[in-house]
C-alpha positions in Angstrom: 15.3 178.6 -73.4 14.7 174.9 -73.8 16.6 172.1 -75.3 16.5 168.4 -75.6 18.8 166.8 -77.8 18.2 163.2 -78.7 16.7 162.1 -75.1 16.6 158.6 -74.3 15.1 156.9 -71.1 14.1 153.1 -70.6 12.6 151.6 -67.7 13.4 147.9 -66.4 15.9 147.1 -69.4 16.6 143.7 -69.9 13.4 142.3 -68.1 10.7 141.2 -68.9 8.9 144.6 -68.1 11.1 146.9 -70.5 9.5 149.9 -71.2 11.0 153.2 -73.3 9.8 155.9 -72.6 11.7 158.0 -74.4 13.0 157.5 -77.8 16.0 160.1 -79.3 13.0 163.0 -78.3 14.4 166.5 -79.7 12.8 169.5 -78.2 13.7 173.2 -78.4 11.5 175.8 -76.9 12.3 179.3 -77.8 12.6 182.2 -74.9 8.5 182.9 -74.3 6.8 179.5 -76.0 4.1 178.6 -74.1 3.5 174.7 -75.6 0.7 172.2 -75.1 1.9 168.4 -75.4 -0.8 165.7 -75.6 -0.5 162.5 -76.8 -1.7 158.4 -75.8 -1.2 156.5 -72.5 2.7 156.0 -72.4 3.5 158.2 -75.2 6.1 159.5 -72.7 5.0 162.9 -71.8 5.6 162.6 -68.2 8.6 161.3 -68.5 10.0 164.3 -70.4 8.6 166.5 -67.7 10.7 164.5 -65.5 13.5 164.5 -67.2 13.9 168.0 -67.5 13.0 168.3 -63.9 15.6 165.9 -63.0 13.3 163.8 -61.5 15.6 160.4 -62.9 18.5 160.7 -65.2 18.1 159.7 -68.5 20.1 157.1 -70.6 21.2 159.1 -73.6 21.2 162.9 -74.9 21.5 166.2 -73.0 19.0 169.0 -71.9 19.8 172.8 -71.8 18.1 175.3 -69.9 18.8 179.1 -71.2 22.6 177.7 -73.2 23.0 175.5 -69.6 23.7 171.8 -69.5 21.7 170.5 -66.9 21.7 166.6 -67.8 24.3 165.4 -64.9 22.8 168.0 -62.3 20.6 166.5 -59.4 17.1 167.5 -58.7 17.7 170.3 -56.2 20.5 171.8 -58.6 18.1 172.7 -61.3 15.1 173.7 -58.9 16.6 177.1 -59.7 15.8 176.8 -63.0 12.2 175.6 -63.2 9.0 176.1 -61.5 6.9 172.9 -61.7 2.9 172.4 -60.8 1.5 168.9 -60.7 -1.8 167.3 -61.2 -2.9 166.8 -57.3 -3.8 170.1 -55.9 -2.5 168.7 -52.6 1.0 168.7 -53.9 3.0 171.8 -53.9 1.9 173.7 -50.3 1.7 173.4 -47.1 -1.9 172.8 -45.7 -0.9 173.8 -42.1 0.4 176.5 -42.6 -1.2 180.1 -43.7 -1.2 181.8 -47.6 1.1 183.9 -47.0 3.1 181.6 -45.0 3.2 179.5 -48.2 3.7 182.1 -50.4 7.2 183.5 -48.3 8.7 180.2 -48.4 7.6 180.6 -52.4 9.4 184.1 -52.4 12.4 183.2 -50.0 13.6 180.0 -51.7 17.2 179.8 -52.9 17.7 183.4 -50.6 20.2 183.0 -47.9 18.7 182.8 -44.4 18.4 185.5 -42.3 17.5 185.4 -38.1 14.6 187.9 -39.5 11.5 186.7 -37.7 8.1 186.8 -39.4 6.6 188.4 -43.0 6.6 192.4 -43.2 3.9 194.4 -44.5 5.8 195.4 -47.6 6.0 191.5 -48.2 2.2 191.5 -47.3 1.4 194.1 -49.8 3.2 192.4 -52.3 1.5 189.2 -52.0 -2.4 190.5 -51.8 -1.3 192.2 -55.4 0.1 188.7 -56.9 -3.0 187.5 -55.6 -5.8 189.3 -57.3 -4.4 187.9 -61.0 -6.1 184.5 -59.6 -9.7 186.4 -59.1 -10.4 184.0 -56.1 -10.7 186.7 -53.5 -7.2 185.0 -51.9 -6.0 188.1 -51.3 -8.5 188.5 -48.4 -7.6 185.4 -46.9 -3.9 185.7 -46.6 -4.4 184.3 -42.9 -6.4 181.7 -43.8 -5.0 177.8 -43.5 -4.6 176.6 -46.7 -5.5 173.3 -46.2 -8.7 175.5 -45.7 -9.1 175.9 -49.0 -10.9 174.1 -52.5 -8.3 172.1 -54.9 -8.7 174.3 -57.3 -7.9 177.4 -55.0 -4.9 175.6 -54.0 -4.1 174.6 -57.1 -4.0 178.3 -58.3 -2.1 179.4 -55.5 0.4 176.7 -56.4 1.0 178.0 -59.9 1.1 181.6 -58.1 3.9 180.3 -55.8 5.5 178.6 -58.3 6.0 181.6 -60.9 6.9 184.3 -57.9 10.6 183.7 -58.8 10.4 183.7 -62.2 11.6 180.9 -63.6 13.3 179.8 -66.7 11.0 177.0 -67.9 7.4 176.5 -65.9 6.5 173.0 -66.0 2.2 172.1 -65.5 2.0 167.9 -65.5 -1.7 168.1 -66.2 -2.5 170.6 -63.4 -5.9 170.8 -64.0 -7.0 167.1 -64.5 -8.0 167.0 -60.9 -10.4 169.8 -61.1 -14.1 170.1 -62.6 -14.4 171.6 -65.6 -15.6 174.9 -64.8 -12.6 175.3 -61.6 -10.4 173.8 -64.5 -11.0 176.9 -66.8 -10.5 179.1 -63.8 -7.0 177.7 -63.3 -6.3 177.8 -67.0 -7.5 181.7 -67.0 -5.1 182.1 -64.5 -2.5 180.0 -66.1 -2.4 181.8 -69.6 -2.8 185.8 -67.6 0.3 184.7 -65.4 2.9 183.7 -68.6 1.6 186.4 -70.7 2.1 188.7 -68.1 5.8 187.7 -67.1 6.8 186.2 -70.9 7.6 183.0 -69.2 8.3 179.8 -71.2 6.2 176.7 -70.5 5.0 173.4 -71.3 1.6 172.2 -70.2 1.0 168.3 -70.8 -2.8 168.1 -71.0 -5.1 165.4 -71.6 -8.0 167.8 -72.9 -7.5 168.5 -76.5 -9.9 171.4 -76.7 -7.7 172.8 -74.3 -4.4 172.0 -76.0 -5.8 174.0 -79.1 -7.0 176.8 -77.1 -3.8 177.6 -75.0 -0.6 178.5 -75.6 1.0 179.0 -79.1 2.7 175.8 -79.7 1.0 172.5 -79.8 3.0 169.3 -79.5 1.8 165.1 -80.0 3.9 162.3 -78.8 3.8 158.8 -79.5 6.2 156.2 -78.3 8.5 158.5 -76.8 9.3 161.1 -79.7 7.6 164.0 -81.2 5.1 163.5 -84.3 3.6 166.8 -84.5 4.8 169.9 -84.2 2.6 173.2 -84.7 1.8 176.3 -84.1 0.8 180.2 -85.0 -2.3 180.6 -87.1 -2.4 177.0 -88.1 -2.8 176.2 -84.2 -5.3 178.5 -83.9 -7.3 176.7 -87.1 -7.0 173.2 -86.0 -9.8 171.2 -84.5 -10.2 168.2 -82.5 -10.8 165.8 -85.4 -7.4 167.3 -86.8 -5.5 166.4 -84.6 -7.3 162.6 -84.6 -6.4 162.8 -88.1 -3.1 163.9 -87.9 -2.3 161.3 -85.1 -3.4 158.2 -87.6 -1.5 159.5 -90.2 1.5 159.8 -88.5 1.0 156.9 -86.3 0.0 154.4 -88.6 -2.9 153.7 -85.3 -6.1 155.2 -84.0 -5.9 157.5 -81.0 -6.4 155.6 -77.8 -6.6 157.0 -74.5 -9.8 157.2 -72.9 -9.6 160.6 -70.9 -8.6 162.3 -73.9 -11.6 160.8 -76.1 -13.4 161.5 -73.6 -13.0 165.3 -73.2 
């Protein structure tokens, strides 16, 4: 569903503030992989998030989304492709307008426009139903502003809105860094019950590591812009925090050092 073949990206080249990012990264993500990535400040998991997303071209290699080659298309070309949640709940609806306001221009986008006025009650009942997987009570509220609402209630109706049209790849850049820990684990309920449900492929970049081990069934580590751990299945479900420490020094030659991730 995914592929990334020898990605290169560096920033500033040829001054002073040089940075690569990304460093011949191969990828492949198989239809219905839900994988974790973690790894150190500037190990470039962002970047790769980006650069599937289109966000800024990269320098060298290709990415395929379901068998399509996607590296020269802009931004908006592959929004048809991906659905994308980021880490500030503010980021991804409208706070003037209502939830199921939000949620239609969710639904709608990439239709053709029509001089139909308003949101019907079919659409209504549709939306109260998507609703309930979150177990906020949302689907009550479907009136209500959302800039009304909690980050983490936002931040689950984001992930809602962005899975409505199922896409090929979901994208979560940390999506629950923002939140406390116990609205965090809320999101993540929701998170794992919505690509279970509709067998969508994802990759989550979280700095938790608990929560890398516990979701999904594909854990990745980065370091300096490539991958240096790849696993997943039973021997996923087996590893431990210390593990992965472990496993980071040994293939990094270095000690883990990120504070946020340490720190979690």
């Amino acid at each position: 569903m995914l592929k990334l073949n020898g990605l290169k990206k560096t920033f500033n080249p040829g001054t002073v503030n040089e940075k690569t990012a990304l460093n011949g990264l191969n990828l492949q993500l198989n239809d219905g992989d839900f994988v974790t990535v973690i790894g150190g400040n500037g190990a470039g998991k962002s970047t790769m998030l980006n650069a599937v997303a289109g966000v800024w071209p990269v320098d060298e290699g290709e990415i395929l989304i379901d068998g399509v080659n996607v590296t020269r298309l802009p931004e908006y070309k592959r929004a048809k492709y991906l659905g994308r949640v980021f880490q500030d709940p503010m980021t991804g609806t409208a706070a003037s307008m209502q939830i199921e306001e939000n949620m239609a221009l969710a639904s709608r986008r990439g239709l053709a426009r029509t001089l139909r006025a308003g949101i019907s009650n079919a659409e209504r009942d549709e939306y109260k139903e998507k609703l309930k997987i979150l177990d906020l009570g949302l689907e009550e509220r479907l009136t209500a502003k959302v800039g009304l609402l909690s980050g983490g209630q936002r931040q689950a109706l984001t992930l809602l809105m962005a899975t409505l049209k199922k896409p090929k790849v979901l994208l979560l850049d940390e999506h629950t860094a923002a939140l406390d820990p116990k609205t965090a684990a809320k999101v993540l309920e929701a998170t794992d019950k919505i690509i279970a449900r509709d067998n969508l492929t994802a990759i989550m970049i979280t700095h938790n590591m608990k929560d890398a081990i516990a979701h999904g069934n594909r854990l990745v580590m980065m370091h300096e812009g490539h991958i240096i751990y790849d696993v997943s299945g039973e021997e996923k479900k087996k590893l431990h925090v210390s593990d992965l420490l472990a496993k980071f020094e040994q293939a990094s030659g270095g000690e883990f050092a990120n504070d946020r991730m340490m720190l979690n």
